[in-house]
C-alpha positions as CSV (number, residue, x, y, z in Angstrom):
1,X,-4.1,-25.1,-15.4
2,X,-5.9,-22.1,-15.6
3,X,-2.7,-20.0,-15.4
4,X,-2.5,-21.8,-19.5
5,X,-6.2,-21.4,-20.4
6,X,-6.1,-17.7,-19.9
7,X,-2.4,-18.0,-22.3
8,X,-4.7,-20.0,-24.5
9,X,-6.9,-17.5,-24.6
10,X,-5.4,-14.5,-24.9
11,X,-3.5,-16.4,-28.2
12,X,-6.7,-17.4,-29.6
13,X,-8.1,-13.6,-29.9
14,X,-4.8,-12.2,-31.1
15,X,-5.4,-14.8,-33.5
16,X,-8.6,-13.8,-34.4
17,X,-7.2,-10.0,-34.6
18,X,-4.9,-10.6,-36.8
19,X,-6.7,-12.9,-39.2
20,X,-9.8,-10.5,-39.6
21,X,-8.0,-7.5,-39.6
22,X,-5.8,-8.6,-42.5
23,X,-9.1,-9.6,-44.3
24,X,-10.3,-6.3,-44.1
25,X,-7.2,-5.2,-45.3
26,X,-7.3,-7.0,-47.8
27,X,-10.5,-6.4,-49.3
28,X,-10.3,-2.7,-48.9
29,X,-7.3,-3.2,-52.0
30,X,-9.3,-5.5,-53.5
31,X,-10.3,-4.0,-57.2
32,X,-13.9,-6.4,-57.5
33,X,-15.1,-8.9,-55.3
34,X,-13.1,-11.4,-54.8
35,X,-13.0,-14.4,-51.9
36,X,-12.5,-11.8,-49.3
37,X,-15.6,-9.7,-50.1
38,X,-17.5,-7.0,-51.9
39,X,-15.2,-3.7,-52.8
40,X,-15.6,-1.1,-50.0
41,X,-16.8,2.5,-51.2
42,X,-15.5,5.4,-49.6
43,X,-11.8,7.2,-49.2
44,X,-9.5,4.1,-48.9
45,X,-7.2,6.5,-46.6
46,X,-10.4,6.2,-44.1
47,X,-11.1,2.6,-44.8
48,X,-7.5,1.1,-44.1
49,X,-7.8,3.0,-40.3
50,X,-11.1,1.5,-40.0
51,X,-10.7,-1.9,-39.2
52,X,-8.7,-1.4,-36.5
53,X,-11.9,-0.2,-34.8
54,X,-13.5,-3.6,-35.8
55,X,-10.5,-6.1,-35.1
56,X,-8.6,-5.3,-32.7
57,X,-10.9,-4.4,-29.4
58,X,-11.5,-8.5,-30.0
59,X,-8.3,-9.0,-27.7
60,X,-9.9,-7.1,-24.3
61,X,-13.6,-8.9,-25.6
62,X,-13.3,-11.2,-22.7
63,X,-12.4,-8.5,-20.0
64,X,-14.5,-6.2,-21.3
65,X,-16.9,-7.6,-23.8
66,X,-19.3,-4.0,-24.0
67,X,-17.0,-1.0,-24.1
68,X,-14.9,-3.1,-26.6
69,X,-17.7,-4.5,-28.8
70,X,-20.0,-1.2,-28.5
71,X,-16.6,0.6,-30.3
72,X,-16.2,-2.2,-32.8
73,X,-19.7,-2.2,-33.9
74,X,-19.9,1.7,-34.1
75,X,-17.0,1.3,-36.3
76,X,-18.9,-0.6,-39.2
77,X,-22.1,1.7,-38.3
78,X,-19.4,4.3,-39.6
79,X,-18.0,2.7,-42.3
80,X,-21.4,1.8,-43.1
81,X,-22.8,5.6,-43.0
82,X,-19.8,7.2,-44.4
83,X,-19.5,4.9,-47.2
84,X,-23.4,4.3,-48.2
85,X,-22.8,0.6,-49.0
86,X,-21.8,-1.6,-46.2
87,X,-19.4,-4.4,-48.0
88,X,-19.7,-7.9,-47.6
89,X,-17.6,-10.6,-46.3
90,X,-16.7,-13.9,-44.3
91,X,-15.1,-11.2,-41.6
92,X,-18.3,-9.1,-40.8
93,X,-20.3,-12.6,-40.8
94,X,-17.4,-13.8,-38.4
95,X,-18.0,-10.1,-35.9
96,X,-22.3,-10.8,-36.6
97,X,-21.5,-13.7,-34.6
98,X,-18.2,-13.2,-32.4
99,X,-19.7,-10.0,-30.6
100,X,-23.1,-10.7,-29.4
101,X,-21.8,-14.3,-28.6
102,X,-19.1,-12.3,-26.3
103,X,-21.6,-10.0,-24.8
104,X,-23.7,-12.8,-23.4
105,X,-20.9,-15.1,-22.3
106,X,-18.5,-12.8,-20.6
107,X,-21.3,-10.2,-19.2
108,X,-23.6,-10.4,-16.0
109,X,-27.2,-11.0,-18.0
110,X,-28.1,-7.0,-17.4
111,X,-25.2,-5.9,-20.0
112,X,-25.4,-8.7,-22.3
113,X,-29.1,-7.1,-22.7
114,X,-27.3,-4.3,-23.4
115,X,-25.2,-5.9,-25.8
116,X,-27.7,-7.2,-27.8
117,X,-29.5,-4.1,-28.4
118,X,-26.3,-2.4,-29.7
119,X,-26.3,-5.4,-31.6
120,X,-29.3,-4.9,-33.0
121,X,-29.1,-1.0,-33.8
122,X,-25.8,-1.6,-35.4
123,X,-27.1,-4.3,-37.7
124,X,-29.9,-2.5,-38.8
125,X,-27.7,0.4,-39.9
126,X,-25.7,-2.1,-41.5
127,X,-28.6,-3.7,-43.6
128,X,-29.9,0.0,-44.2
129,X,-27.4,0.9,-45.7
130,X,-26.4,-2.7,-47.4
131,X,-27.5,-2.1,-51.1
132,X,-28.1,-5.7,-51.7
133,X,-30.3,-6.3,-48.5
134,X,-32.5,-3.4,-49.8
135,X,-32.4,-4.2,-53.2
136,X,-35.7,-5.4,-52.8
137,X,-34.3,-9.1,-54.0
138,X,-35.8,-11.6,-51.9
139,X,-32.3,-13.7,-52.0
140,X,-30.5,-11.1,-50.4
141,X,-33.5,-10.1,-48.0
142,X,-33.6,-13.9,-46.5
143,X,-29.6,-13.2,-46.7
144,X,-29.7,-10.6,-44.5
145,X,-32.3,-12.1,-42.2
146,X,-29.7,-15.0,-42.1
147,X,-27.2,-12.7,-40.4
148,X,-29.2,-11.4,-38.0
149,X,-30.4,-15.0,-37.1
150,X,-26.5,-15.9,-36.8
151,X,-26.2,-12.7,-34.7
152,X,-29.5,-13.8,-32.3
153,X,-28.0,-17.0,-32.5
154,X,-24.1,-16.2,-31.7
155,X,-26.2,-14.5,-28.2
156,X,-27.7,-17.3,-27.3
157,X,-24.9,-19.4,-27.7
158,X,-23.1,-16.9,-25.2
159,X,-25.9,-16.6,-22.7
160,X,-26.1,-20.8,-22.6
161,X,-22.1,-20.8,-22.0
162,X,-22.6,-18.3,-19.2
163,X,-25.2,-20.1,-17.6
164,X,-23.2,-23.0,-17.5
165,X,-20.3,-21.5,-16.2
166,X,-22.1,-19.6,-13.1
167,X,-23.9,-23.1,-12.6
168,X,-20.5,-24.9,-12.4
169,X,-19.0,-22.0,-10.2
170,X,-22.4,-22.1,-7.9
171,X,-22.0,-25.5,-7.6
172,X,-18.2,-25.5,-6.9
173,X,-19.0,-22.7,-4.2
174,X,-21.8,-25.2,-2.7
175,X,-19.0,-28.1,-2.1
176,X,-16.5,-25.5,-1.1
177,X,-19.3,-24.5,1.6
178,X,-20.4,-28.2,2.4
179,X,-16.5,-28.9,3.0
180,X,-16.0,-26.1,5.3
181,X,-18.8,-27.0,7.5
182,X,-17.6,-30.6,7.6
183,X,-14.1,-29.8,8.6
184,X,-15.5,-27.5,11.1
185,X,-17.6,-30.8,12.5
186,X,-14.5,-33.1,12.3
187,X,-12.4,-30.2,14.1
188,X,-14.7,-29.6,17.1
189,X,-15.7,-33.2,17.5
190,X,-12.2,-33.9,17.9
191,X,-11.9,-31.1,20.1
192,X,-14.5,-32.6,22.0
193,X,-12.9,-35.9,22.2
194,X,-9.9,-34.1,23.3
195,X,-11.5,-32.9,26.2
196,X,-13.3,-36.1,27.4
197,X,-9.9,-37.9,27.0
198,X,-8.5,-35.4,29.5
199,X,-11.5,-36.2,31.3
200,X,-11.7,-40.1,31.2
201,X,-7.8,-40.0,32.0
202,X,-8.1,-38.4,35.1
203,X,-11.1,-40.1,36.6
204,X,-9.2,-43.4,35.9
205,X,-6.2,-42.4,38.0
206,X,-8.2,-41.2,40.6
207,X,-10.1,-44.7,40.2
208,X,-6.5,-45.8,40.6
209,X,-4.8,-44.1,43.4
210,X,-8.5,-44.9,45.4
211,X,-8.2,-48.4,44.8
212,X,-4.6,-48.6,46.4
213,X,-5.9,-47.1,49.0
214,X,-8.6,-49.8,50.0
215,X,-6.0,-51.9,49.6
216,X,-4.0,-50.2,52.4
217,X,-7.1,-50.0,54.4
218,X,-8.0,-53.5,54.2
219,X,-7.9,-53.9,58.4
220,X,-10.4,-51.2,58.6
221,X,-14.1,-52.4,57.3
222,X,-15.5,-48.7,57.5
223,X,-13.1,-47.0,55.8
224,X,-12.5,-49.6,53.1
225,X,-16.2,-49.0,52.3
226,X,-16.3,-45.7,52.0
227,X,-13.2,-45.9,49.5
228,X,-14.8,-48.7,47.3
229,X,-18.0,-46.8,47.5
230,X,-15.6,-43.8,45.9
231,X,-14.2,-45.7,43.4
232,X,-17.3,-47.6,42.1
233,X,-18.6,-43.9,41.6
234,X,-15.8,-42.2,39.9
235,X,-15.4,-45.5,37.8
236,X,-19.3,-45.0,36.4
237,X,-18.6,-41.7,35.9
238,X,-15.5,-42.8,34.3
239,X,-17.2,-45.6,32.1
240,X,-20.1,-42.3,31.0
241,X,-17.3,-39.8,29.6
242,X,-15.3,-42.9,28.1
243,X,-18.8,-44.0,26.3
244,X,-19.0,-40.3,24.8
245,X,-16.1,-40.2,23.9
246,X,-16.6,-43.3,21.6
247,X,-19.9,-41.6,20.1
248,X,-18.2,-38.3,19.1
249,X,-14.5,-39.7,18.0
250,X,-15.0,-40.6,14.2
251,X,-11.4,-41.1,13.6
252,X,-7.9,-41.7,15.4
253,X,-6.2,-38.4,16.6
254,X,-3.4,-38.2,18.8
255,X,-3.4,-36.3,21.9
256,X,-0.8,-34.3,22.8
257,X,-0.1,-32.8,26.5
258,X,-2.2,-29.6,27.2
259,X,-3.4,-27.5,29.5
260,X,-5.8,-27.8,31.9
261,X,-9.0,-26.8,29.5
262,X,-11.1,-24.0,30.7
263,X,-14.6,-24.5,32.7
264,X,-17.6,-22.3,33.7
265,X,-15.9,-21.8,36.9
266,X,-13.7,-19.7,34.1
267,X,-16.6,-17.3,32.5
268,X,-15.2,-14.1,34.5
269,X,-12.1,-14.5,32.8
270,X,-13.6,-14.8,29.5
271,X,-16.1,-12.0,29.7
272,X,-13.3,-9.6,31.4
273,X,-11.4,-10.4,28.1
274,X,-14.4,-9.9,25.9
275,X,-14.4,-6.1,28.1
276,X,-10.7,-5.5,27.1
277,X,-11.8,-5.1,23.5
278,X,-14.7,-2.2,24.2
279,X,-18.0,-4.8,24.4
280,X,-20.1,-4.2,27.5
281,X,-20.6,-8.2,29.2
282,X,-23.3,-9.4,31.7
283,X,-22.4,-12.4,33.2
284,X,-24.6,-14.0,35.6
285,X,-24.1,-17.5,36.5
286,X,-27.1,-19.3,38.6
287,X,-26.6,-22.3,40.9
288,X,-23.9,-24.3,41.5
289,X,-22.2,-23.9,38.7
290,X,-18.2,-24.9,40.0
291,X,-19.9,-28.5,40.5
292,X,-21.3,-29.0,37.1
293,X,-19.7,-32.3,35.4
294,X,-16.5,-31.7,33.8
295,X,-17.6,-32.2,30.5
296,X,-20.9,-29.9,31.3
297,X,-18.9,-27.3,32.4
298,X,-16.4,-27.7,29.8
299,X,-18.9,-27.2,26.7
300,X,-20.7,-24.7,28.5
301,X,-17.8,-22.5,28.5
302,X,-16.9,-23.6,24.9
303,X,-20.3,-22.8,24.0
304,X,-20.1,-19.3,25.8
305,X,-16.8,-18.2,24.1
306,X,-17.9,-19.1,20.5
307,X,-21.4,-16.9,20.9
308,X,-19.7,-14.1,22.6
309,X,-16.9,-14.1,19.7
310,X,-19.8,-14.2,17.3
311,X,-21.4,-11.3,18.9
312,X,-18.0,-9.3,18.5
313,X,-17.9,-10.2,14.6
314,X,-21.3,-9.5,13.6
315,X,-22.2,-7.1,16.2
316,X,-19.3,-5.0,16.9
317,X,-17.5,-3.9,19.7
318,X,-19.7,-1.2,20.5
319,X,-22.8,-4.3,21.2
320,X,-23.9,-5.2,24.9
321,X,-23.7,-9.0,26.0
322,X,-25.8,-10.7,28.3
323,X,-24.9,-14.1,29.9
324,X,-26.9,-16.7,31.6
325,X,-25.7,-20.0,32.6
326,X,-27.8,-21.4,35.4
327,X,-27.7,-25.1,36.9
328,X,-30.8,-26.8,37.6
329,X,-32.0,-30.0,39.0
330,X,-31.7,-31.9,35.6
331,X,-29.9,-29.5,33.1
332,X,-27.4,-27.0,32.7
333,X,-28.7,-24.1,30.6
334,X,-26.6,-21.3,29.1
335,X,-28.3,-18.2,27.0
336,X,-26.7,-15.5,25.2
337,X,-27.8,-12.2,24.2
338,X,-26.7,-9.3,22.6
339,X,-28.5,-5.8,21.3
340,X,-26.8,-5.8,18.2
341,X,-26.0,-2.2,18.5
342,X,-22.9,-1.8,17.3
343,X,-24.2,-3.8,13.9
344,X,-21.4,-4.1,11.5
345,X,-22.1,-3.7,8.0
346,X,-21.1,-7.2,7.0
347,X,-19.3,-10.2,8.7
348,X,-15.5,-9.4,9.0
349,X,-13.4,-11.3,6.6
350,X,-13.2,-14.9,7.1
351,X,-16.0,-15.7,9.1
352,X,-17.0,-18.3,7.6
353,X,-20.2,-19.9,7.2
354,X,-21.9,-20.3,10.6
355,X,-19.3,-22.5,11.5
356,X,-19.3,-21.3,15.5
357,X,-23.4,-22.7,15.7
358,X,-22.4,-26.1,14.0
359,X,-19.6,-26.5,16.9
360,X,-22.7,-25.6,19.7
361,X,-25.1,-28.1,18.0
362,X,-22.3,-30.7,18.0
363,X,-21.3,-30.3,21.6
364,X,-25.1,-30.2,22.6
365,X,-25.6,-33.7,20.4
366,X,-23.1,-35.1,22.7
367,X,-25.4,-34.4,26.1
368,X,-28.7,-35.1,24.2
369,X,-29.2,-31.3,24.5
370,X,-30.7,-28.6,22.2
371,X,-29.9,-25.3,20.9
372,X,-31.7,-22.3,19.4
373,X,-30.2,-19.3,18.2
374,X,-31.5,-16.4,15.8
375,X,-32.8,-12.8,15.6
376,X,-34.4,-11.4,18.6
377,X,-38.1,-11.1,17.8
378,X,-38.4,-8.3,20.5
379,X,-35.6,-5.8,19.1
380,X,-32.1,-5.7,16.8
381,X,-29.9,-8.5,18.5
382,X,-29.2,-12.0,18.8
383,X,-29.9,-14.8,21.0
384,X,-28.7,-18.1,21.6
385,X,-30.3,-20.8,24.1
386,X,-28.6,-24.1,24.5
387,X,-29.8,-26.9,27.2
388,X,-27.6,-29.4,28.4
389,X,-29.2,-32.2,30.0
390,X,-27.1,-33.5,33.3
391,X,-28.3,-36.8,32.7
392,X,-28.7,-37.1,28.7
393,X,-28.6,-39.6,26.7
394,X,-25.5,-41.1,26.2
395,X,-24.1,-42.3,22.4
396,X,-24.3,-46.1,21.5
């Protein structure tokens, strides 16, 4: 499609090239005025090389509407000078018009400014040397004020079509972004539902394999107990990760056979990594961490790997990491820091729009938990806090 607007195109100003340029031809052999305009005064040798100067640069006017319309226009301020009667004609109404309408449409708004003050000096050379528009005749004065009006207008015309393009391209951008960041919600909530299926399964063959063996103990009152007591407790927790999964799964995935997914018991491994590539990491994990609740521990090291890869695209290798994930009586909390030293001048290519903090938020949503990340206040560096609840609310 566009592949044939830019053919389109490119035809339509060859068009125009060749359509104006053989009027100027034309009426430089024309011996009186005629429907193709008023005689042109000066050496015709000069005149018949002239044109080109105004016709032809209209095939780059897209690609490079000022150098090409700043040369076309000093070639009538030439003709003009060198002749000392600017002719008259459909053609130079048609270039009044075609070149400040290109400036504004196909320039950023600086060099259409630009363009319209060449536009401006060349016409008033033009008119100056024009003898009808300084005849004095008030007819050809309002004439001439009509072509400068069509010039202004031919601008305006351009700087409206420009506006409407970069609002249509802004907007596209906008749903391009809004898209992004819902495929990167729909991909780490099924990530997350993944991971609690993983979860759910295995609590529910341990639920399982527990209940066969009350069964087997059924002679033995004491131990029976104690095994029903196990199974009504890893079927709760069962019935908790099965209930989250429901409130993050939006839509049916199937789930293939993986590997066992990585916990905070698994941090070392991560930050050693994360070391491999030149960035100094601080891990410090507080508590009892290796008992956390699978799917705790399993979004707090999900959470830890996308901050620490965030650090290593916006900060650089050279940056220093600290992380802190401590378990408490009620909540797991996790913070990461880094100095930001090793700043990179911009985020490396294909970063993509905060995508890694909508992942952290959606995992947190899932616990009832909350997240904070920014600047540091204190110095260069950034920080994320996230607090996972060990007994959040659980989705309806």
């Amino acid at each position: 499609m566009f592949a044939r607007a830019a053919r389109l195109n490119v035809l339509v100003d060859i068009a125009l090239v060749l359509v104006i340029g053989g009027l100027f031809e034309a009426q430089i052999f024309a011996r009186s005025d005629s429907f193709v305009g008023t005689p042109v005064a000066g050496p015709r040798a000069v005149n018949v090389l002239l044109p080109l100067l105004f016709a032809v640069p209209l095939v780059w006017r897209r690609r490079w509407p000022l150098a090409t319309g700043a040369i076309a226009l000093a070639g009538i301020c030439i003709q003009a000078l060198a002749s000392g009667n600017s002719p008259e004609s459909l053609q130079y109404i048609a270039l009044w018009v075609l070149w400040p309408y290109s400036f504004a449409a196909y320039a950023g708004f600086r060099r259409a400014l630009i363009g319209l003050a060449v536009t401006l000096a060349a016409f008033v050379v033009y008119a100056g040397t024009n003898h009808d528009i300084t005849s004095g005749r008030s007819s050809d004065e309002w004439a001439g004020a009509f072509f400068l009006i069509l010039a202004i207008s031919g601008w305006l015309a351009g700087a409206t079509i420009h506006a409407q393009r970069e609002r249509a391209t802004l907007r596209a951008q906008a749903e391009a972004i809004e898209q992004q960041a819902q495929e990167a919600v729909d991909t780490e909530r099924t990530r997350i539902a993944r991971e609690l299926h993983d979860i759910v399964a295995h609590n529910l063959s341990v639920v399982v394999v527990q209940a066969a063996g009350a069964q087997a103990l059924a002679d033995d009152e004491s131990r029976r107990s104690s095994a029903l007591a196990k199974i009504e407790q890893t079927g709760r927790e069962a019935l908790v990760e099965m209930r989250r999964l429901l409130g993050v799964l939006r839509q049916g995935d199937d789930v293939d056979a993986r590997a066992p997914l990585p916990t905070a018991t698994d941090l070392p491994t991560l930050a050693d990594q994360l070391r491999s590539t030149g960035m100094s990491v601080d891990l410090d994990l507080v508590g009892e961490v290796a008992s956390l609740p699978a799917a705790v521990s399993q979004s707090a090291y999900r959470i830890v790997q996308e901050s620490l890869t965030n650090s290593l695209k916006h900060a650089g290798r050279d940056a220093q990491a600290r992380v802190r994930v401590s378990r408490e009586a009620d909540a797991c909390t996790i913070e990461v820091v880094d100095d930001g030293a090793g700043r990179v001048a911009s985020p490396l290519p294909g970063d993509g729009p905060g995508h890694g903090l909508i992942g952290m938020r959606e995992r947190a949503d899932v616990f009832g938990g909350e997240v904070s990340a920014g600047p540091r206040t204190d110095q260069p560096g950034f920080i994320v806090h996230v607090r996972l609840p060990l007994n959040g609310r659980v989705p309806a």
